[in-house]
OpenMM code with the backbone's topology and positions (N, CA, C; nanometers):
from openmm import Vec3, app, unit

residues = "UNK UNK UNK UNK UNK UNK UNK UNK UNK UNK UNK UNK UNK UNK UNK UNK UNK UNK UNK UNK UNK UNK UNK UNK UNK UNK UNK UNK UNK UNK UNK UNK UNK UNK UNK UNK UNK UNK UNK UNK UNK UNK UNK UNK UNK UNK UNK UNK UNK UNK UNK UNK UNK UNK UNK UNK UNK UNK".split()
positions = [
    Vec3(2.1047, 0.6038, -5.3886),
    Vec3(2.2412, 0.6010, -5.3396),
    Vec3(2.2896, 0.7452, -5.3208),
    Vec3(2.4040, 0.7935, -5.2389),
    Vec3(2.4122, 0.9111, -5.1851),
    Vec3(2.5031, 0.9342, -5.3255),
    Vec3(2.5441, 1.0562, -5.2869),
    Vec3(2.6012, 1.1328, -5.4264),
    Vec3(2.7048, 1.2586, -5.3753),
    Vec3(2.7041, 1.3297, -5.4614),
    Vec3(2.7888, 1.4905, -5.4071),
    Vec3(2.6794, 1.5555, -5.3483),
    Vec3(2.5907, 1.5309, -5.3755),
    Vec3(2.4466, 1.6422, -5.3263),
    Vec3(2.3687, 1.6041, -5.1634),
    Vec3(2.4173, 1.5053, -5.1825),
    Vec3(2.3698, 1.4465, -4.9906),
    Vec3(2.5031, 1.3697, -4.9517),
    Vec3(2.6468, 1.3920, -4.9506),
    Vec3(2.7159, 1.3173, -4.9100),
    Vec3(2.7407, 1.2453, -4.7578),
    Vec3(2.7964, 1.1384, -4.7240),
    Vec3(2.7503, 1.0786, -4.6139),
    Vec3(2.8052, 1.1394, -4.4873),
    Vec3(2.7510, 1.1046, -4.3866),
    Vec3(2.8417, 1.1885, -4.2894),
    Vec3(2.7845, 1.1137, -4.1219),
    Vec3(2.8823, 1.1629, -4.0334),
    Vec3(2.8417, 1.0541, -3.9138),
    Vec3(2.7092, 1.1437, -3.8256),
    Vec3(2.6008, 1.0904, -3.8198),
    Vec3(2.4846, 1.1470, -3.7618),
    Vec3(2.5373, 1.2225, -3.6083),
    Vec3(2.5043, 1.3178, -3.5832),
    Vec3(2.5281, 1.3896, -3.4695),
    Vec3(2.4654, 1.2913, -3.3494),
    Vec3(2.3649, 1.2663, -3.3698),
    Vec3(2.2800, 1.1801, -3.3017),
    Vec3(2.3661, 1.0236, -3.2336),
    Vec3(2.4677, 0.9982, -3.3039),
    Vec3(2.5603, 0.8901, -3.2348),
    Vec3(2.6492, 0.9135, -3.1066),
    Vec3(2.6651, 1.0065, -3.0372),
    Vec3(2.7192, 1.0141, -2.9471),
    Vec3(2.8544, 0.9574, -2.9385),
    Vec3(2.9282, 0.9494, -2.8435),
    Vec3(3.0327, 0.8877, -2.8035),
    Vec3(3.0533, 0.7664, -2.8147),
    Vec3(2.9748, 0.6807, -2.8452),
    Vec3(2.9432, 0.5252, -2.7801),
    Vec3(3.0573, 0.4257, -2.8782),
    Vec3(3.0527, 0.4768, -3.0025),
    Vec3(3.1077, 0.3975, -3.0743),
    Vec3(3.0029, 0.2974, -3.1786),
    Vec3(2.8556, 0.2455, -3.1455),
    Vec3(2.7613, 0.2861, -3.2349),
    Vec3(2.7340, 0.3604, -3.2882),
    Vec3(2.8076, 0.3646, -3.3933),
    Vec3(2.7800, 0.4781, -3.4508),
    Vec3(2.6953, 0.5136, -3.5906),
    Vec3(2.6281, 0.5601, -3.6655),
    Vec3(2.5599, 0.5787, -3.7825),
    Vec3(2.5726, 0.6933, -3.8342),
    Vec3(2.5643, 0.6626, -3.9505),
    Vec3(2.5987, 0.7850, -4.1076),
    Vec3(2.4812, 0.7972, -4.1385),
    Vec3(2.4448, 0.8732, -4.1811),
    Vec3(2.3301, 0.9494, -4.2972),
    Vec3(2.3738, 1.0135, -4.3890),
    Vec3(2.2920, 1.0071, -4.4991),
    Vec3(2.3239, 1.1071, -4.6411),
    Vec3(2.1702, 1.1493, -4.6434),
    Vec3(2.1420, 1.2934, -4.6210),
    Vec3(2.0430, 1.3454, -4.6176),
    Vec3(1.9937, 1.4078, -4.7548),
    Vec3(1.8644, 1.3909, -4.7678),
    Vec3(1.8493, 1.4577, -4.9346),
    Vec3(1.6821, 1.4126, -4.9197),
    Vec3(1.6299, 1.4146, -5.0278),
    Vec3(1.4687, 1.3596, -5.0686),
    Vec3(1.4466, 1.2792, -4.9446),
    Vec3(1.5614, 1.1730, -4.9941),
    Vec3(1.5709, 1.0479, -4.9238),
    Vec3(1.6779, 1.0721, -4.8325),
    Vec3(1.6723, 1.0144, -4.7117),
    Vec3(1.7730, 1.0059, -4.6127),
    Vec3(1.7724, 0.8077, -4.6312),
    Vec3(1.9409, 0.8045, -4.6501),
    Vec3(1.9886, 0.7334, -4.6462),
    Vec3(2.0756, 0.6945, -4.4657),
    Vec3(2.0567, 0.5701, -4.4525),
    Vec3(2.1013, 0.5492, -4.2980),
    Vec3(2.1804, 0.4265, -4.3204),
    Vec3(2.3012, 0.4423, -4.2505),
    Vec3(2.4065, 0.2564, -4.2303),
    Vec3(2.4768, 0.2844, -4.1042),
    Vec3(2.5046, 0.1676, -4.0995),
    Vec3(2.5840, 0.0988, -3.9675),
    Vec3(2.7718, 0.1472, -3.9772),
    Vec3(2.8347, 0.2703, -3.8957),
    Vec3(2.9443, 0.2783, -3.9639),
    Vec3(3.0188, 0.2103, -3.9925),
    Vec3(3.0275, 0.0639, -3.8299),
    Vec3(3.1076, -0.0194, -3.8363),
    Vec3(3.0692, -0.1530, -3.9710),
    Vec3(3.0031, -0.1229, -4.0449),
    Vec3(2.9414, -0.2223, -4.1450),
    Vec3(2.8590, -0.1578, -4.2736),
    Vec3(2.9702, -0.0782, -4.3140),
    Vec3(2.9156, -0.0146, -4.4255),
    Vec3(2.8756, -0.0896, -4.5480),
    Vec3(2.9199, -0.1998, -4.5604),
    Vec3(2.9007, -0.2468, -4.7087),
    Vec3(2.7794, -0.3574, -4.6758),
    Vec3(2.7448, -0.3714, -4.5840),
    Vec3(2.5576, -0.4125, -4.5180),
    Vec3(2.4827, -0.3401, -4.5874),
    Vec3(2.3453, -0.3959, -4.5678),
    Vec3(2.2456, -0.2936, -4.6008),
    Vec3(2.2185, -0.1558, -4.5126),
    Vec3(2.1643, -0.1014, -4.6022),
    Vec3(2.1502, 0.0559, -4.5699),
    Vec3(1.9993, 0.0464, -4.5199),
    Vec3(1.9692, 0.1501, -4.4338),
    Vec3(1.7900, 0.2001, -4.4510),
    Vec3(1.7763, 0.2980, -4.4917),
    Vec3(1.6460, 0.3268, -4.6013),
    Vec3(1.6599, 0.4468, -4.6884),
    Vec3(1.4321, 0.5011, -4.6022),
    Vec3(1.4563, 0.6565, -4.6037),
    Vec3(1.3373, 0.6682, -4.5124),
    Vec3(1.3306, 0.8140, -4.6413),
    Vec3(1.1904, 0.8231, -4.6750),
    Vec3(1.1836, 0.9449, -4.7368),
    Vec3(1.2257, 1.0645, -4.5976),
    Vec3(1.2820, 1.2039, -4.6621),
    Vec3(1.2713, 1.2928, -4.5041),
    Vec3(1.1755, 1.3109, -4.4341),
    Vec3(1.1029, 1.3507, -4.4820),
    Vec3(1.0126, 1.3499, -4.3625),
    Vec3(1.0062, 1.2073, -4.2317),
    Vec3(0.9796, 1.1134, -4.3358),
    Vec3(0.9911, 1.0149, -4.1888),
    Vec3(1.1181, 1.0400, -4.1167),
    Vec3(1.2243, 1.0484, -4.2037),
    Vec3(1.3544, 1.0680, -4.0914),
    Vec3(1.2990, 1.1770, -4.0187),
    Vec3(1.2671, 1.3054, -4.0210),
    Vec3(1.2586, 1.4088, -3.9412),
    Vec3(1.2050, 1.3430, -3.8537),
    Vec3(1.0628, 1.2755, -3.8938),
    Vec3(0.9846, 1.2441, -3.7698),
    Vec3(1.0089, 1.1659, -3.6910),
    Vec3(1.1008, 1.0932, -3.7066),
    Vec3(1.2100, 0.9743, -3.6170),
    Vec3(1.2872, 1.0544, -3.5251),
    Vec3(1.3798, 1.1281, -3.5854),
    Vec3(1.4364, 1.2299, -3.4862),
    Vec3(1.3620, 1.3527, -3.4058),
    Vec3(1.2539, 1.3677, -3.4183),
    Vec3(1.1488, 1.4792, -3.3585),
    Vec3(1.1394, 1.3770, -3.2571),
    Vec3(1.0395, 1.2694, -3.2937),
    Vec3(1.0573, 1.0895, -3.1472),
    Vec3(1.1615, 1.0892, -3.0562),
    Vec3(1.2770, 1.0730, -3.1627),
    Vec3(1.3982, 1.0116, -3.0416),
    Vec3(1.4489, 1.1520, -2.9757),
    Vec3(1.4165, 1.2862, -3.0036),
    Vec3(1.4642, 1.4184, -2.9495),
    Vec3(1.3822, 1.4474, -2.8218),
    Vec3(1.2573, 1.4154, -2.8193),
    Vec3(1.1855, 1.4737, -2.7164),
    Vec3(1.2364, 1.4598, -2.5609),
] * unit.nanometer
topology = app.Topology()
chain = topology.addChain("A")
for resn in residues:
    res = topology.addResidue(resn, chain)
    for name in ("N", "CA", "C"):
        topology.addAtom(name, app.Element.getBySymbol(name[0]), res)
C-alpha cells in the first residue's frame, strides 16, 4: 500500500481524456482507476512498470 514515501499521484501518462490513472511509485509501483479508487489496484514490481512505459512510449 502507498505511504509518505511513494505517495499517489495522477500518472503523466493520462492525458486529457479523463481516463485517468494514479500511481504510487516505489519498489513497487502501485496503479488504480482515478474514477474508482476504492476498486482494485494493480501492483507491478518497477521495473515491469518501467518496462510498460518504455512499450507504451516508443
Amino acid at each position: 500500500m502507498p505511504n509518505e514515501q511513494c505517495p499517489w499521484h495522477k500518472s503523466s501518462y493520462s492525458g486529457g481524456s479523463g481516463s485517468c490513472v494514479e500511481v504510487a511509485e516505489g519498489s513497487t509501483t502501485h496503479i488504480r482507476d482515478t474514477q474508482h479508487r476504492a476498486q482494485a489496484e494493480l501492483n507491478l514490481p518497477a521495473h515491469e512498470w518501467n518496462a510498460l512505459l518504455s512499450i507504451l512510449t516508443r
